[in-house]
C-alpha positions in Angstrom: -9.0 -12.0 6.7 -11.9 -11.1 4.3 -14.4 -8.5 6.2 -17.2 -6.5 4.2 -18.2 -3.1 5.6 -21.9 -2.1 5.2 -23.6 1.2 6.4 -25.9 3.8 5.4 -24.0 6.5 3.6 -21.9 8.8 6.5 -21.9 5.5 9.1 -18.5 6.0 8.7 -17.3 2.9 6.5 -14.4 4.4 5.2 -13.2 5.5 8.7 -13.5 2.2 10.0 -12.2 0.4 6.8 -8.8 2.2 7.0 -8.5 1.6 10.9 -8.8 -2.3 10.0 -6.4 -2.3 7.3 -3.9 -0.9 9.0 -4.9 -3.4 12.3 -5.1 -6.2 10.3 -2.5 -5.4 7.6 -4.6 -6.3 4.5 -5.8 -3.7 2.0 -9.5 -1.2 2.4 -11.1 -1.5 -0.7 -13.9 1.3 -1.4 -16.3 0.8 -4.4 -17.9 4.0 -4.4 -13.4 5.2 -4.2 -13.3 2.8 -7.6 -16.6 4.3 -9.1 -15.5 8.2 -8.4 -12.5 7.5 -10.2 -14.0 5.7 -13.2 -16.4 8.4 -13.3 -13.6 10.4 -13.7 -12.3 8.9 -16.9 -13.4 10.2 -20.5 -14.9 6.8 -21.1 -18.4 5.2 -22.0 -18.2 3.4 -18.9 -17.0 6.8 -16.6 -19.8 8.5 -18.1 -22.3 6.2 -17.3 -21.3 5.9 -13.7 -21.0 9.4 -13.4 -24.6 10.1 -14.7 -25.5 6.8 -12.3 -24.1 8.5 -9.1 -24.8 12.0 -9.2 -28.4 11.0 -9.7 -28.2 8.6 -6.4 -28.5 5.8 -8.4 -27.2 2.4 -7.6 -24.2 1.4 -10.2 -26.5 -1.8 -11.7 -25.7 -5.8 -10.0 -24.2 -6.8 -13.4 -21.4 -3.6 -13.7 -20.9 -3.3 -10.0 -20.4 -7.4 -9.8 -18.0 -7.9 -13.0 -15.9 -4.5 -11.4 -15.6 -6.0 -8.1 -14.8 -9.2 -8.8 -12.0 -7.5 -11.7 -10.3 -5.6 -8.9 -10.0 -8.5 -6.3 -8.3 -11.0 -8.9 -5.4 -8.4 -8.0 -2.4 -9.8 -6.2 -2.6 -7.8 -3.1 -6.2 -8.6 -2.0 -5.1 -12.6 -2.1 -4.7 -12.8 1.6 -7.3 -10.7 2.3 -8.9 -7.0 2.3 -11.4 -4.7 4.1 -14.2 -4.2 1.2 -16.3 -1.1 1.7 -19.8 -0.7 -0.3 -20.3 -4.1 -1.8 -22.5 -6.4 -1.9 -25.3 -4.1 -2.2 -28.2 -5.6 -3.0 -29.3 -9.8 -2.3 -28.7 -10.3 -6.1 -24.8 -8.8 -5.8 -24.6 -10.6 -2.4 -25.7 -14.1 -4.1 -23.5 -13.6 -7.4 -20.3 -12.7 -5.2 -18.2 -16.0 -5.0 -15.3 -15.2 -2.7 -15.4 -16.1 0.9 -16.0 -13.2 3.6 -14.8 -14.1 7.3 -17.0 -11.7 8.8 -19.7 -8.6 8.0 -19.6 -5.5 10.0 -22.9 -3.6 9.8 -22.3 -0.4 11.2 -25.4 1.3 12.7 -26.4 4.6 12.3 -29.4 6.5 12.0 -30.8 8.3 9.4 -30.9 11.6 11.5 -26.7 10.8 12.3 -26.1 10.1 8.7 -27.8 12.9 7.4 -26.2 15.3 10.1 -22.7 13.7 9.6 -22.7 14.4 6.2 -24.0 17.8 6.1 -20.7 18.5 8.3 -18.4 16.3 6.9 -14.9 17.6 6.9 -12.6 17.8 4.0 -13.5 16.8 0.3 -17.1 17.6 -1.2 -18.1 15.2 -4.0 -19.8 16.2 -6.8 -22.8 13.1 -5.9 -22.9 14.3 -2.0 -26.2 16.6 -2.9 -28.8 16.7 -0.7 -31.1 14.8 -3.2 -28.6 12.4 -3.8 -27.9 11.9 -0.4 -31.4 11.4 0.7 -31.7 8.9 -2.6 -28.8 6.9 -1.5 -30.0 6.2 2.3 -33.3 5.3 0.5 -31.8 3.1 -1.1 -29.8 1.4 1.3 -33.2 1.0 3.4 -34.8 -0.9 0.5 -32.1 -2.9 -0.9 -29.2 -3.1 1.1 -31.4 -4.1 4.5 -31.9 -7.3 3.0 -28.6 -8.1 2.6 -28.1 -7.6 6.2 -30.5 -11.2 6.9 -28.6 -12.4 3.9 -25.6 -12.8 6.1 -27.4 -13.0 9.2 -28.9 -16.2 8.2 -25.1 -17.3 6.9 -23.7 -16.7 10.9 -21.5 -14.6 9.7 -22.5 -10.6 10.6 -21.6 -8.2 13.2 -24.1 -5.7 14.3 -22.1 -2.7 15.4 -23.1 0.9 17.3 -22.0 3.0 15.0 -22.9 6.1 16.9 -19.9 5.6 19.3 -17.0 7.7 19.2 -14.1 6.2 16.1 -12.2 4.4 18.5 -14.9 2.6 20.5 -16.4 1.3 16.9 -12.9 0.0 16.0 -12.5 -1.9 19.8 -16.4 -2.8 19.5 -15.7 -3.9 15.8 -11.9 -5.7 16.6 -13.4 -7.1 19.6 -16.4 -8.9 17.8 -14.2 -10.4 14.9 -12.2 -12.1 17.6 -9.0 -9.8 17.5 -8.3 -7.4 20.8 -7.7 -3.5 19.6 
């Protein structure tokens, strides 16, 4: 099964994205987890997107696309994979040419996202300012909204609470794509 994650920053995409894997046995794939480790590299390229991100910016459709589409030519996302943070925008959406089974919008508010993150346990990343941060869900409001009626219109995207506790968003999310938690 092919399923694409999309939330504001803090919806809890990764959360959800590892609970499916492991459900549905296929691999999470997390862009922004394949742009923090570029970033890390002494490259042009992991320059770039490091400049790109801790600004808030959006990695551009033509990088983000040809790096996608690079890392699911790999053997184990064949039969399938949870994909976190892509498509984006309608113009990454459009250029992507595999097939997705389903699309799981996980709803959150801004207020949730932006309290989530400000007490998010664990790792701090250098791009979760509060700037950045407030960029990002910007962002997602102007260009990753549309993507939402992009799969709308293509019958293929669940609307999920994401403001439920972990496990009821996983039964909510299992339940929806036709599989019982």
């Amino acid at each position: 099964m092919k399923i694409v994650i999309i939330g504001i920053q803090g919806a809890g995409k990764s959360t959800q994205g590892n609970l499916l894997s492991e459900k549905l046995k296929v691999p999470y794939l997390s862009t922004g987890h394949i742009f923090r480790q570029l970033a890390k590299e002494k490259t042009k390229l992991g320059r770039y997107i490091k400049e790109v991100m801790n600004a808030g910016y959006l990695i551009p459709d033509k990088k983000t696309i040809a790096i996608v589409n690079e890392y699911l030519t790999r053997p184990e996302y064949k039969k399938g994979y949870i994909l976190d943070g892509f498509p984006r925008t309608i113009a990454q959406a459009k250029a992507f040419t595999q097939v997705i089974d389903k699309v799981v919008h996980l709803n959150v508010s801004d207020k949730e996202a932006l309290w989530r993150l400000a007490y998010r346990n664990g790792e701090i990343r250098e791009d979760d300012t509060l700037a950045a941060i407030k960029k990002r869900i910007d962002l997602f409001h102007r260009f990753t909204k549309p993507v939402l009626n992009y799969y709308r219109k293509k019958e293929i995207l669940i609307e999920v609470n994401g403001e439920q506790s972990i496990q009821d968003i996983h039964h909510e999310i299992m339940h929806k794509i036709g599989n019982q938690a």
